[in-house]
C-alpha positions in Angstrom: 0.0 0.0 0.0 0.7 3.5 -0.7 -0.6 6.5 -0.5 -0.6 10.6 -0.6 -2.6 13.1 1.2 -3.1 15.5 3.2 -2.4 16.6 6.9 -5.4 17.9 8.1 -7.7 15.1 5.9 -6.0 12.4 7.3 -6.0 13.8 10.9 -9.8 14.6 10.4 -10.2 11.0 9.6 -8.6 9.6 12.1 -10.9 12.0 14.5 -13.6 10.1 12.7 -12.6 6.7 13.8 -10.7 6.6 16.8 -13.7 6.1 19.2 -13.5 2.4 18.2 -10.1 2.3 18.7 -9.7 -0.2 22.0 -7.2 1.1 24.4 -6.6 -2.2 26.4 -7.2 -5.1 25.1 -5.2 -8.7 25.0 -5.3 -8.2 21.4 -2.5 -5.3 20.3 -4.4 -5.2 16.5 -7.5 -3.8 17.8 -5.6 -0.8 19.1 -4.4 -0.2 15.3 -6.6 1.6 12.4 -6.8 -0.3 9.5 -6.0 1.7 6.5 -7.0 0.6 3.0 -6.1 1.8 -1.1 -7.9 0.2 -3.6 -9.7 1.0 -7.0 -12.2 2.7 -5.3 -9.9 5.1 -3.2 -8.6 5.1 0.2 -10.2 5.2 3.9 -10.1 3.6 7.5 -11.6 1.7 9.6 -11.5 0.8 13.5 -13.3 -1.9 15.1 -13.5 -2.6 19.0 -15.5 -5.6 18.0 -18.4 -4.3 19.5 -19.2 -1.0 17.2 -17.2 -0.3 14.1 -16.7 2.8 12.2 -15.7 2.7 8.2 -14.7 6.4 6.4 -15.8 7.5 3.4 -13.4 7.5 0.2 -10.8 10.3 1.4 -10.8 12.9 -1.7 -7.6 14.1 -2.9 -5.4 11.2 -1.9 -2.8 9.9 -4.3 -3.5 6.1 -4.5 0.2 4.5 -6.0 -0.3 0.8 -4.5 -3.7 -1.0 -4.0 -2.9 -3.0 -0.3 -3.8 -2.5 3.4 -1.9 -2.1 6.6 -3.3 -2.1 10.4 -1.1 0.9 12.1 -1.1 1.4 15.9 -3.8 4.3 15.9 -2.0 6.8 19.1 1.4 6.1 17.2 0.1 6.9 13.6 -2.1 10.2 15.4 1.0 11.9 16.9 3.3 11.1 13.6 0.7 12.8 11.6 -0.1 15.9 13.6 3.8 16.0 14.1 4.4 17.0 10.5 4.5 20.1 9.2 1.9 20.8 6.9 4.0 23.2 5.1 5.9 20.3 3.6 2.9 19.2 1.3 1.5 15.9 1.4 2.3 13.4 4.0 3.4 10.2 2.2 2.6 6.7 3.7 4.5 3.5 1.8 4.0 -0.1 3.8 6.1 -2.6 2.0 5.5 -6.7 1.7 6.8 -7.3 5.4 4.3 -4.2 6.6 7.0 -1.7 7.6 5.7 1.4 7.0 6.9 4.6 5.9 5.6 7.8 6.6 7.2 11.0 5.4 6.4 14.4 4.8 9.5 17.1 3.7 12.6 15.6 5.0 11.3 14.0 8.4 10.5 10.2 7.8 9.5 7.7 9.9 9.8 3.5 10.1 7.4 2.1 12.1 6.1 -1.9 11.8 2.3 -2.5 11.3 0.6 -5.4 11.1 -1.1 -7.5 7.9 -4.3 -5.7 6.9 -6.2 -9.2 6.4 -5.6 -9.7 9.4 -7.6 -7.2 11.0 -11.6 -7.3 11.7 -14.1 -6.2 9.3 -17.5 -5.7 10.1 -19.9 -8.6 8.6 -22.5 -8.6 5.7 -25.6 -8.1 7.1 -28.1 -9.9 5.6 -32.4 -9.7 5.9 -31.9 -6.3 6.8 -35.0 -3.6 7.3 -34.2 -0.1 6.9 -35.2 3.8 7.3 -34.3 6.9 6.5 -34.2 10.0 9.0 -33.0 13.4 8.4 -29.8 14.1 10.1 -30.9 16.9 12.4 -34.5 14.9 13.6 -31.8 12.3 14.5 -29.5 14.1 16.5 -32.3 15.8 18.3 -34.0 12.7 19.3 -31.0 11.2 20.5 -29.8 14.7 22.4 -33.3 14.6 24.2 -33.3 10.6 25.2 -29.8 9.6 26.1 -29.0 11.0 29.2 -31.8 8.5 30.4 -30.3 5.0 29.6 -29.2 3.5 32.6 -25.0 3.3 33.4 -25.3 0.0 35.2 -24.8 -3.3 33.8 -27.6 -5.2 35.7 -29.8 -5.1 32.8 -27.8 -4.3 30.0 -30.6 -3.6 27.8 -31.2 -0.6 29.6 -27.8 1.0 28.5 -29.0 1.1 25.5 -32.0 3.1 23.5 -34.9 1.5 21.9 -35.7 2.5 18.3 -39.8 1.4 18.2 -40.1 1.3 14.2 -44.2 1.5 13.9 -45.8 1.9 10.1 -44.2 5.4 9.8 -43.3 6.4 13.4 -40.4 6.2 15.0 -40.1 5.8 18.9 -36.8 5.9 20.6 -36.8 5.5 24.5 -34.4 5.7 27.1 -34.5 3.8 30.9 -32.9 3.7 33.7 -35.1 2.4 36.4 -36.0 6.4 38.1 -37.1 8.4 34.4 -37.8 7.3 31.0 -37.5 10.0 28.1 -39.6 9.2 24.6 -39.2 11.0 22.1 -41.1 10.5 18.2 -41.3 11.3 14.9 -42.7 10.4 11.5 -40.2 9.0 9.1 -41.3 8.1 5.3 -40.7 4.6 5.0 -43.0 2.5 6.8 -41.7 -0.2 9.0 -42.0 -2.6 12.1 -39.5 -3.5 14.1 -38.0 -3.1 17.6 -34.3 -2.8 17.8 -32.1 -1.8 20.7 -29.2 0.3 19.6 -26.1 0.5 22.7 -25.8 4.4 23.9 -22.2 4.0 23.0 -23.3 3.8 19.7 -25.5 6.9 19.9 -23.5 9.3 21.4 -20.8 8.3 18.3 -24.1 8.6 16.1 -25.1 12.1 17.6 -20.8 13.3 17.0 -20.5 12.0 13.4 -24.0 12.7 11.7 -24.7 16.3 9.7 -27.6 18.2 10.3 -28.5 18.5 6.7 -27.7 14.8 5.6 -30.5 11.8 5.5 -29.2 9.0 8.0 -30.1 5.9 6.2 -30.7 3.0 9.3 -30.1 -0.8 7.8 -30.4 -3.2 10.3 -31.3 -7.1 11.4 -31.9 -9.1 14.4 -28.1 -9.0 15.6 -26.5 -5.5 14.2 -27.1 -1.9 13.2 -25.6 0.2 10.5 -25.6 4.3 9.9 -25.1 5.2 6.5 -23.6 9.1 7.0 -22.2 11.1 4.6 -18.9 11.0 5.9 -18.9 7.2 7.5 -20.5 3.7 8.0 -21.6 3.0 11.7 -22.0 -0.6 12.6 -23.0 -1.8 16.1 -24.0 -5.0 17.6 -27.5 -4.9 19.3 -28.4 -5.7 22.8 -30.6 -8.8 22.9 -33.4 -9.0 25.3 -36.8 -7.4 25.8 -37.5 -3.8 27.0 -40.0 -2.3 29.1 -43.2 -1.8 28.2 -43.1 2.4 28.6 -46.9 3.3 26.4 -49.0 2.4 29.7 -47.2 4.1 32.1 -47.1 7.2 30.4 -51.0 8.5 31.9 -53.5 11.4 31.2 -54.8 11.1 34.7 -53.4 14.0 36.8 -54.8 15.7 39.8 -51.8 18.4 40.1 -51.2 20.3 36.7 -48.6 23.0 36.8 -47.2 25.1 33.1 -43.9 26.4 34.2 -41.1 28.4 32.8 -38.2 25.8 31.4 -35.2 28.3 31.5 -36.3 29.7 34.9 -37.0 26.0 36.5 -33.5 25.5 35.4 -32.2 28.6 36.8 -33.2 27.7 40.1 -32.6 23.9 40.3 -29.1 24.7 39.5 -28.7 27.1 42.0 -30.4 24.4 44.3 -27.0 22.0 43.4 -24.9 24.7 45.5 -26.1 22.9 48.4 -27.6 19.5 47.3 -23.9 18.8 45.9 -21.9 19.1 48.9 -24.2 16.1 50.9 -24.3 13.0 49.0 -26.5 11.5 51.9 -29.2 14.6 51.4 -29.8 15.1 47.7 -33.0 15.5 47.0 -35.3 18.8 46.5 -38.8 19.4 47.5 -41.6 21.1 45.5 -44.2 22.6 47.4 -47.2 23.4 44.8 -50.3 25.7 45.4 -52.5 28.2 43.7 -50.0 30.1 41.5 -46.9 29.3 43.3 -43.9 26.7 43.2 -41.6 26.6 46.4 -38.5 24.9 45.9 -36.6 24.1 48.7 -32.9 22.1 49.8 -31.5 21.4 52.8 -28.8 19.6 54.4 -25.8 20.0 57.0 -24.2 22.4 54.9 -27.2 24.7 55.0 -30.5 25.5 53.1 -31.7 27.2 49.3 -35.3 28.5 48.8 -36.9 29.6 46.1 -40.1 30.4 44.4 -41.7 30.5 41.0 -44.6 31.9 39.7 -47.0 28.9 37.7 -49.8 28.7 35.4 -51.4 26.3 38.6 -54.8 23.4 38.4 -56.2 21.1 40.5 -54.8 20.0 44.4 -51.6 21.5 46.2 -48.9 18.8 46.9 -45.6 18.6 47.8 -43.1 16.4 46.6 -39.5 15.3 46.4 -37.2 14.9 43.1 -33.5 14.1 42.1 -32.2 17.6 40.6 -30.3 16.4 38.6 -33.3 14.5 36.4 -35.1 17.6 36.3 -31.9 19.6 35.4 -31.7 17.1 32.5 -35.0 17.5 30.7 -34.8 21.3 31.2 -31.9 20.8 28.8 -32.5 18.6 26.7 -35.5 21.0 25.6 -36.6 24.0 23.8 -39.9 24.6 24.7 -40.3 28.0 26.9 -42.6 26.1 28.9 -43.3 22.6 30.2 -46.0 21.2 31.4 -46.0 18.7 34.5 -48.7 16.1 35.4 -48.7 15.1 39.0 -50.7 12.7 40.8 -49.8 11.7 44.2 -46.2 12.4 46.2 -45.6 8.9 45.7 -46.5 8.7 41.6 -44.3 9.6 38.9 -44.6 13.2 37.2 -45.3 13.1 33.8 -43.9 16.4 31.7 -45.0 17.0 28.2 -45.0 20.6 25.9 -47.2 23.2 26.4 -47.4 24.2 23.1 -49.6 21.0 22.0 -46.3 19.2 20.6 -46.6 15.4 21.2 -43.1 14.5 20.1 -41.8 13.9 23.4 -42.5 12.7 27.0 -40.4 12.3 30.1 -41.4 10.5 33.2 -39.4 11.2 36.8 -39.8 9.2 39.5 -40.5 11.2 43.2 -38.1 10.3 45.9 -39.5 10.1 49.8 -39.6 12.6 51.5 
């Protein structure tokens, strides 16, 4: 293999991949980027065995030899942002026995890499469904689900994100045992299927995918892809069933309070200043009435109390939350306001948009008080 091209292309590129690079493992070629010329140009590829990620053709690159070569990824990073890109293209030559020359100006290095056959490609997927999804949608819904899957292996299912495929709907929910986030939209293709995609794999998703491209989603019982304009995503799929989220998520209410998002947000943060420095005393109470929302916090360190002004219905109640899951919706967000559906001190609050959009609902979980 050999090759010409650019500094800041192939350091881009790298960028691209290097999430899927593993950084300990018993195997030392899955710390390595596999880089590949052929006919139909050159690009890379890391794979952590779990979640791979393929580059487009890189444009511009001078292919001289067809061939591949796995190069230790941290080594070939600093060698490439070492050069000066004054000195034109940086030149990379792997000979039959895989050392590897890489060059730019007058500095050259030698470095061995290993056989490119040897390294792991993603598989062929076969009786795949698929969907399409504008770019931004996808980044949204992700953005406004993923800071509720659950960081604890005791279910592993619920470290990932179901994607709900139904006729042209698409659900994608998020659990970890105290809140579920849902978010949907309509997509044009109609399907139905029930996939559940790791969060790993969605927070690389979320990085990688334009705003303005179409996302095209193939995927089977076993493994994902995400077709982007500038990479191929492929991720193995958690196996196992998922909660059943519709029923839980109620019109019943006998608290209803509209309140501002960005000033709720304001003031729970302010509330962390205290909550934060207890770890045993980290909760905050709500104490709601007729046009009024009292939020207080206290613990050995001292005590925050605040009040907001609501659009207010139905019984006064107080109640206890986590901040920090309230703090999370208010960003994930735009709405000016939300609306919040409360039953009992002991029943989960539902919040949904006051401006009559049904593409999202988040469920919190009360703690005692």
């Amino acid at each position: 293999m050999h090759i010409a091209c650019d500094k800041k292309k192939l350091l881009d590129n790298i960028n691209i991949v290097q999430k899927c690079v593993s950084p300990r493992t018993p195997n030392p070629i899955l710390e390595c980027i596999l880089l590949t010329a052929d006919r139909q140009g050159f690009r890379m590829l890391a794979n952590d065995l779990e979640m791979s990620i393929e580059t487009a053709n890189i444009e511009d690159t001078e292919v001289y030899n067809i061939g591949s070569a796995a190069i230790d990824a941290k080594m070939l990073f600093d060698i490439i942002r070492s050069m000066n890109e004054d000195d034109g293209l940086i030149d990379i030559d792997c000979d039959d026995n895989y050392v590897t020359t890489i060059k730019c100006g007058k500095a050259v290095f030698k470095i061995q890499a290993f056989n490119g056959d040897e390294f792991p490609r993603p598989k062929e997927m076969e009786n795949t469904d698929e969907a399409e999804i504008k770019g931004s949608v996808l980044k949204s819904m992700i953005k406004q689900t993923i800071f509720s899957i659950s960081t604890k292996d005791i279910r592993p299912v619920l470290m990932g994100e179901l994607f709900e495929f139904s006729g042209h709907k698409l659900n994608i929910v998020a659990v970890d045992g105290h809140r579920i986030a849902h978010r949907v939209e309509m997509i044009e293709k109609e399907t139905n299927s029930k996939i559940i995609v790791p969060g790993k794999t969605l927070t690389e998703i979320s990085r990688l995918t334009d705003d303005e491209e179409t996302a095209a989603i193939k995927f089977n019982k076993k493994f994902v892809c995400f077709c982007l304009k500038n990479c191929v995503v492929t991720s193995r799929l958690f196996e196992g069933d998922f909660i059943e989220y519709k029923n839980m998520f109620t019109n019943d209410y006998k608290t209803f309070v509209s309140v501002s998002r960005n000033r709720l947000l304001s003031v729970l943060e302010r509330c962390l200043l205290i909550i934060s420095r207890d770890v045993k005393q980290t909760r905050v109470v709500f104490e709601i009435s007729d046009g009024k929302l009292d939020i207080h916090a206290a613990n050995s360190f001292g005590n925050f109390d605040d009040e907001i002004d609501i659009d207010f219905d139905g019984e006064d109640l107080r109640i206890g939350f986590a901040p920090n899951y309230l703090i999370d919706i208010c960003k994930a967000v735009d709405e000016e306001k939300l609306n919040m559906y409360f039953i009992s001190s002991l029943s989960p609050c539902i919040i949904r948009s006051s401006e009559g959009n049904e593409n999202f609902n988040y469920l919190v979980l009360p703690v005692k008080l």
